[in-house]
Kinemage of the C-alpha trace (Angstrom):
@kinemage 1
@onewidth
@group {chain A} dominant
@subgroup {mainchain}
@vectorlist {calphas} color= white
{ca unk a 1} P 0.000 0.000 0.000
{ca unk a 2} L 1.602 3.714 -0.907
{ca unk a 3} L 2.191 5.385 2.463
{ca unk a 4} L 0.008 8.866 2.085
{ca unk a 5} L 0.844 11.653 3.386
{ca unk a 6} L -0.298 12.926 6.768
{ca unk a 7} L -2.146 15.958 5.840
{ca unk a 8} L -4.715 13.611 3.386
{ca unk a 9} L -5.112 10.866 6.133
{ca unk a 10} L -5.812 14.542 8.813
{ca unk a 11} L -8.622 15.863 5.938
{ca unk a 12} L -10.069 12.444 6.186
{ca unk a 13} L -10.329 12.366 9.922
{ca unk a 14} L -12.259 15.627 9.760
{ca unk a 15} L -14.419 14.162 7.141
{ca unk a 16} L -15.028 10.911 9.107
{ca unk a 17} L -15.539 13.323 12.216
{ca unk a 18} L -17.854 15.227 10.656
{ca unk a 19} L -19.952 12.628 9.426
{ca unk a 20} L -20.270 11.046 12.524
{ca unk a 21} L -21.779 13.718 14.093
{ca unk a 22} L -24.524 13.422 11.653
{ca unk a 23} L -24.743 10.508 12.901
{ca unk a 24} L -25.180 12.050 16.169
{ca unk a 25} L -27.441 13.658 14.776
{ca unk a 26} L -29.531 10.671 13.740
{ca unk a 27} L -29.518 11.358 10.144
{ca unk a 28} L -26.747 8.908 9.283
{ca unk a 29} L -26.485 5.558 11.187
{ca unk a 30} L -24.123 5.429 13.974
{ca unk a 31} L -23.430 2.113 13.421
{ca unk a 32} L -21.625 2.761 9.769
{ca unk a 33} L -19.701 6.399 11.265
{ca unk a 34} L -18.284 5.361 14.166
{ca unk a 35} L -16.184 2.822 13.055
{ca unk a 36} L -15.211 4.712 10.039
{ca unk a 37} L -13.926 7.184 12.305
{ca unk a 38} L -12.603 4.646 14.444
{ca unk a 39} L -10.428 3.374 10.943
{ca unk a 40} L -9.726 6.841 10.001
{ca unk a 41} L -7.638 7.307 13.523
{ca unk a 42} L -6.546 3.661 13.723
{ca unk a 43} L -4.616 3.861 10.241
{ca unk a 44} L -3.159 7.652 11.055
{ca unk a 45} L -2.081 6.575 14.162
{ca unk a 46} L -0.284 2.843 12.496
{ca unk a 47} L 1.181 5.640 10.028
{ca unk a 48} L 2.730 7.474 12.513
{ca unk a 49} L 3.709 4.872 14.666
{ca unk a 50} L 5.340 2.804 11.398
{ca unk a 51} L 7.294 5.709 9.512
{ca unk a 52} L 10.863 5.142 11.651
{ca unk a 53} L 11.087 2.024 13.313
{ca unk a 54} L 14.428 0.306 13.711
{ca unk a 55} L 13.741 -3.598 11.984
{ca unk a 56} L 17.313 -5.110 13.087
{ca unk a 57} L 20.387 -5.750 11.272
């Protein structure tokens, strides 16, 4: 997978954000935005967490 860069994967957590507070609202399901948000974070954070680490010799 191409690594993307962080300010796309940000722009998508506002997205996701946003649309789950329509689904706070009750005029999305909650059930589809909160784990879309919950993905949006989960990948940004795997991104962040994956971009220096030492793999061994």
């Amino acid at each position: 997978m191409k690594k993307l860069p962080i300010g796309l994967m940000l722009l998508f957590i506002i997205i996701t954000f946003l649309f789950n507070l329509l689904g706070l609202m009750h005029l999305v399901s909650i059930f589809i935005t909160s784990p879309l948000l919950f993905l949006a974070i989960l990948i940004f954070v795997h991104y962040l967490n994956d971009r220096n680490r030492f793999r061994g010799f």
